[in-house]
Each structure stands twice: as structure tokens, then as C-alpha cells.
C-alpha positions as a Markdown table, in Angstrom:
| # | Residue | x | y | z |
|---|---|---|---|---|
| 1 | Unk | -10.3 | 5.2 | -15.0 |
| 2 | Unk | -9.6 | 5.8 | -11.6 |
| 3 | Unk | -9.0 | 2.4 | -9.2 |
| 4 | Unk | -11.3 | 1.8 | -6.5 |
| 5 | Unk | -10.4 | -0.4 | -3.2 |
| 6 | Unk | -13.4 | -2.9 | -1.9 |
| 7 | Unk | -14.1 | -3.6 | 1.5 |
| 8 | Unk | -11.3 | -6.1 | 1.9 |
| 9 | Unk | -9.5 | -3.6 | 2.5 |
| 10 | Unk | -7.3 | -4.8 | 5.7 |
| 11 | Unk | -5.7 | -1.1 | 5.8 |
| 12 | Unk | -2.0 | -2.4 | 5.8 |
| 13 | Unk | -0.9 | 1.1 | 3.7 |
| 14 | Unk | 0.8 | -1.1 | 1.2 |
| 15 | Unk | -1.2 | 0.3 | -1.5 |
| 16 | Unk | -0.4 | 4.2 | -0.4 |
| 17 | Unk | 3.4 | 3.2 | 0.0 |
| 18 | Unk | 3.2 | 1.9 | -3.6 |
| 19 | Unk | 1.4 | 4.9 | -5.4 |
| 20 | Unk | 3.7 | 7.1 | -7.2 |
| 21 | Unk | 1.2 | 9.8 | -6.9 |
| 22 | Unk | 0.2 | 9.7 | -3.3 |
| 23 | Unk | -3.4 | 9.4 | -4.6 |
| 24 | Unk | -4.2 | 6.8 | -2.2 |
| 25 | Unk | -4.7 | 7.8 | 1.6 |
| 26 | Unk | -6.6 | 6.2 | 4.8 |
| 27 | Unk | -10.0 | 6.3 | 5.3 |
| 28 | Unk | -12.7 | 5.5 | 7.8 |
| 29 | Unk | -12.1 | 2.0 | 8.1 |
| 30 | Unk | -10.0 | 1.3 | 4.5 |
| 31 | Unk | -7.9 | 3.2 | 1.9 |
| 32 | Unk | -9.5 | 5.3 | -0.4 |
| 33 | Unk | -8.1 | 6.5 | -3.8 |
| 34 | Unk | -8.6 | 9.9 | -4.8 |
| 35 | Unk | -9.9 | 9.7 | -8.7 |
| 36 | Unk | -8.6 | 13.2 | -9.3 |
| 37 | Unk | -5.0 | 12.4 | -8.7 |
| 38 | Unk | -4.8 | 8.6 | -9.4 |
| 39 | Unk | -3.0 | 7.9 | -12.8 |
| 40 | Unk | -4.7 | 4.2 | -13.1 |
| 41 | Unk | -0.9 | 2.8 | -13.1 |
| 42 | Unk | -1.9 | -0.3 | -11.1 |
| 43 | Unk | 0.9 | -0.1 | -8.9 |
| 44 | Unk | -1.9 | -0.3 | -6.3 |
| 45 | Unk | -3.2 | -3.4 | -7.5 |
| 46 | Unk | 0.1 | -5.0 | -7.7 |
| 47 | Unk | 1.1 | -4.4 | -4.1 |
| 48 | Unk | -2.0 | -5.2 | -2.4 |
| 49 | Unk | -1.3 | -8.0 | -0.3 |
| 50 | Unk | -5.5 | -9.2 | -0.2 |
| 51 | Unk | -6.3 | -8.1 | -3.6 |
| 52 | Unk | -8.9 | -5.3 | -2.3 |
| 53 | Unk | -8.2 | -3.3 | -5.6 |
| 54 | Unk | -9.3 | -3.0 | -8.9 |
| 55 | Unk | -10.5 | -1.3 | -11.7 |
| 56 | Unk | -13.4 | 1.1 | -11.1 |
């Protein structure tokens, strides 16, 4: 299951720089991950500095 990032987003890129799969990229107004690519890792999760991101 694919992670999803909330509206707390703060779009620092921390989350992007962190995926080992580039499955994360900026959106209108927040990062988005891409379900398709994301590995559910949590690498994301871990690196998010506002905890915006969790499991979908």
C-alpha cells in the first residue's frame, strides 16, 4: 500500500530526496506520491520533518 502525504505538507522536498524510488514529486501546493512506483519503504515517512505522511 502505497503512502499518501496530507495537507501538512510544507513542501520542503525532504520526502522526494529520501525516496529510493523517485516515486515522490511536487505537486500543486504539496508532494504527491505516485502509487505505481512507491515501494511502501517508509523512507518518506521517516524523513518528513512535519509528519505529513502516512500509510494510505
Amino acid at each position: 500500500m502505497a503512502r499518501v502525504i496530507s495537507d501538512e505538507c510544507i513542501s520542503c522536498g525532504a520526502c522526494a530526496d529520501t525516496c529510493p524510488v523517485s516515486a515522490i514529486t511536487e505537486g500543486d501546493g504539496k508532494y504527491v506520491v505516485n502509487a505505481d512506483e512507491c515501494i511502501d519503504c517508509g523512507a518518506c515517512e521517516d524523513g518528513c520533518p512535519v509528519g505529513a505522511i502516512s500509510e494510505a
